[in-house]
N, C-alpha and C positions, 0 to 999 in steps of 0.2 A: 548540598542537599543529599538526602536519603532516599535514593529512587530504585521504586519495583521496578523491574522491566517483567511484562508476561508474553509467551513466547521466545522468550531469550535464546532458546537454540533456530530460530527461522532467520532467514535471511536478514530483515530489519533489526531485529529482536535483535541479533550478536553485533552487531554492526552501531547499533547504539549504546549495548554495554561499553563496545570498546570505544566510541566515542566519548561519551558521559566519562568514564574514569578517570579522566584526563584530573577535572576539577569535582570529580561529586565519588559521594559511596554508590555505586550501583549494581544490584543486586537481581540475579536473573532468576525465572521460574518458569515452567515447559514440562510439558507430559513426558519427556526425553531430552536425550544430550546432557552434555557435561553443566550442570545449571545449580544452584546452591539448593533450592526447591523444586520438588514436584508439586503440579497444580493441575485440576482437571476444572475450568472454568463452568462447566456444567453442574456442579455440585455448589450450591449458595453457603455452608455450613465452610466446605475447604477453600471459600475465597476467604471469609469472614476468619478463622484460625489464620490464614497467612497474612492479611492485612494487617492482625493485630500480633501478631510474632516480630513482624518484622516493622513495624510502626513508619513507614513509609513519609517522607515530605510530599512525595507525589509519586502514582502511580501509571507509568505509561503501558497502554495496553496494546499489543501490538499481536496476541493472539488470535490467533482466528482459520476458518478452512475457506482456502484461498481458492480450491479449485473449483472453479466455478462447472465445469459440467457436473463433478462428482452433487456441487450444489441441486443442482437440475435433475439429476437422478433421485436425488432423498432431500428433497427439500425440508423434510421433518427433521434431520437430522443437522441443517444449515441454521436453521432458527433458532435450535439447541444448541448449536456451540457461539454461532454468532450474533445471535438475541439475547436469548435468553442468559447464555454465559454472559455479556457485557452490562445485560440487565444483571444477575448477581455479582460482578464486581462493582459495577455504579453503586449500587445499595449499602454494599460494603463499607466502600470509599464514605459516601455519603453519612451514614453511622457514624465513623471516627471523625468528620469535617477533613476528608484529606481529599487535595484536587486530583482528578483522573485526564487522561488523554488517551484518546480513541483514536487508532487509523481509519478510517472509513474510504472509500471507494469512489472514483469518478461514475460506477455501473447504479448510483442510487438516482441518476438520473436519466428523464428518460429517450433523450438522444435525438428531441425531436425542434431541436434549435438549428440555426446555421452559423450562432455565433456564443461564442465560451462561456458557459454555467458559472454563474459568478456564487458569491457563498451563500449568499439569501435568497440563490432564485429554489423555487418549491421542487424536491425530490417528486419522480414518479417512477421507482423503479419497475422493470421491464421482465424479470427474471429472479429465477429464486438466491442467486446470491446477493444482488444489489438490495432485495426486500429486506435478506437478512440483514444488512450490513443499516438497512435503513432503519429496524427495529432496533439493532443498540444503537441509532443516534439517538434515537427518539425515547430508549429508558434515558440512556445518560441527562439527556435535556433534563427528562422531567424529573430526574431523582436526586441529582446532584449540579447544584447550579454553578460551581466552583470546577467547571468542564473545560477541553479544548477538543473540537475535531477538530480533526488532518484529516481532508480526501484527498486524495494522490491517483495515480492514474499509472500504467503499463511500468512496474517497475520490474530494473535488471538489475543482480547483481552476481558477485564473481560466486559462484559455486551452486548457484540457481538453475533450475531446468527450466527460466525461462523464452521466452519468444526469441531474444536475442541470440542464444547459445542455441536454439533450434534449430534458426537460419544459416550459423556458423556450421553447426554439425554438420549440415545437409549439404552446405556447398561443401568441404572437406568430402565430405564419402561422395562427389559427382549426380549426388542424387539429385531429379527434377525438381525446381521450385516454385509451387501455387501461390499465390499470394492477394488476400483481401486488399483490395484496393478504394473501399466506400466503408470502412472504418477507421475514423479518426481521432487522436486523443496526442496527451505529452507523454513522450517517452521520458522516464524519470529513473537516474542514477540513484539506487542506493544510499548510496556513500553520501551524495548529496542532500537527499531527504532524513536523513540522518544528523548531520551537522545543523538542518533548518530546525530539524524539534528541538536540538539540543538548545539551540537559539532563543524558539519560543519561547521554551519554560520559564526561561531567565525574566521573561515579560511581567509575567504574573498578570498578562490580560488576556480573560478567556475569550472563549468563542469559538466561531469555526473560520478555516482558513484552507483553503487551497494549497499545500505543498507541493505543485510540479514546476517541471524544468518548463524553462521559458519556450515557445511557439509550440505548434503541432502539427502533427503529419500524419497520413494512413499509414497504415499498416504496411501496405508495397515500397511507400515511399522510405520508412523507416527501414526495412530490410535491404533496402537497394542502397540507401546509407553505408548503412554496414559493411555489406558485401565491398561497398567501392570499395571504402576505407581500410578495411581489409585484406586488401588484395586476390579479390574476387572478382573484379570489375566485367571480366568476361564471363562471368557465372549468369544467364539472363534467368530473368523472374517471369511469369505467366500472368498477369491481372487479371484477378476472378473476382465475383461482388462476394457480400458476404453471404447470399443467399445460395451462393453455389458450394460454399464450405459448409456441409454438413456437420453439424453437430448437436450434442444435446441443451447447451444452453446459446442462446443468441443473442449478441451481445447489443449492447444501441450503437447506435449509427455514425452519432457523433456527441462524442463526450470531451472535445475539449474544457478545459478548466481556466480559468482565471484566477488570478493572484493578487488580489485586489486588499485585505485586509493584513497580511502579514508585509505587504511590501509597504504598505505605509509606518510600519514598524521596520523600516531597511531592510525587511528578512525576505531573500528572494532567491533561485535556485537559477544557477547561468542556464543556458541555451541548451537543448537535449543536445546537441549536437556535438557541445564541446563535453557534454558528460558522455556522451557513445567513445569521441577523440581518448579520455582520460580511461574510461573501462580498457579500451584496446591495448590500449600504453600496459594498462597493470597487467592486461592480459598476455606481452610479450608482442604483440603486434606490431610491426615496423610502420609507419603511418609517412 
């Protein structure tokens, strides 16, 4: 196959070029980084030129503004790159008859379960990046029926400033550790959710599907993971809810995921636990 990747220099984005290459042409595009294309998914004219440049078998979209407070601050500016840019690549796509796949978010839900969002239970997102991410499910749905969502939930990978690498930092420099302990979700390797889409495609059956690592944890539990594993184990954490962590967006409560439609197509992601084990390892970490 002939596959866009958008966002190609983000974590996902490279992460599944180098995947994909293995058996496919895959072709990266990003506002920045070493990428074959530049693409500003906000402009509906410069998706529509690259889709048909590069005539694409399928398109995996993987771009988007991840940070969800920056979301919370300019919500106008969240629904522009994450709506409305996903809404002008689905139309795109759509126009030429070529399938698209979207990353979308565990945050499209609204967290008020006690037990794991499966793919068809109703989005209510809570916050303005989970709306956003909610508004391109909901072009893609309706413009291009030849779709797959991936919601996925707290991903880490090696060169990321995410949560994982924040925790590590922190115990390295001795500094105190606060830690949400009433938010819960799967913590999800990279590397791993990467190999699953690469998996999907090959299906050629759409839909939406759940890509995380197997069980889930809070947040405290997840950093106290690590730390163990680590060799932090005497580094103690503080349990704070998340009402005591100020910030500008609030996340739901509990967004575990379920994995119920790709796993009946064999495609499933091991235990976050052994993806935290395997990050550590590549990260040099004696375990």
């Amino acid at each position: 196959m002939r596959i866009l990747v958008t966002g190609a220099a983000g974590n996902l984005g490279s992460r599944l070029i180098n995947q994909l290459r293995d058996k496919h042409e895959a072709i990266g595009a990003d506002l920045h980084g070493d990428v074959e294309y530049f693409l500003d998914i906000e402009h509906y004219d410069a998706c529509c030129s690259l889709v048909n440049a590069v005539a694409p078998t399928i398109v995996l979209h993987t771009a988007a503004w991840t940070d969800v407070n920056g979301c919370a601050l300019d919500p106008a500016r969240a629904l522009r790159i994450n709506g409305v840019g996903t809404h002008n690549l689905a139309a795109c796509c759509a126009n030429s008859d070529i399938p698209m796949l979207y990353v979308s978010t565990n945050e499209v839900f609204d967290g008020m379960q006690r037990h794991p969002y499966r793919e068809y239970d109703s989005p209510n997102p809570q916050n303005a990046y989970g709306y956003s991410k909610w508004h391109g499910e909901r072009a893609l749905q309706q413009i291009n029926p030849r779709h797959y969502i991936v919601r996925t939930a707290w991903l880490f990978a090696h060169g990321g400033g995410n949560f994982l690498q924040a925790i590590l930092a922190a115990a390295k420099a001795g500094k105190p550790l606060r830690v949400v302990s009433n938010e819960i979700a799967n913590p999800t390797y990279t590397n791993d959710l990467a190999e699953a889409i690469a998996r999907l495609i090959e299906t050629r059956r759409f839909g939406a599907y759940h890509l995380v690592s197997q069980g889930a944890v809070s947040r405290w539990g997840f950093a106290r993971y690590v730390l163990d594993r680590a060799g932090f184990s005497d580094t103690p954490i503080e349990r704070i809810t998340r009402q005591q962590w100020q910030r500008p967006s609030l996340p739901p409560e509990y967004t575990a995921l379920e994995n119920i439609e790709a796993s009946s197509l064999t495609i499933s992601l091991r235990p976050w636990q052994e993806g935290v084990d395997a990050f550590l390892k590549a990260e040099g970490f004696c375990l």
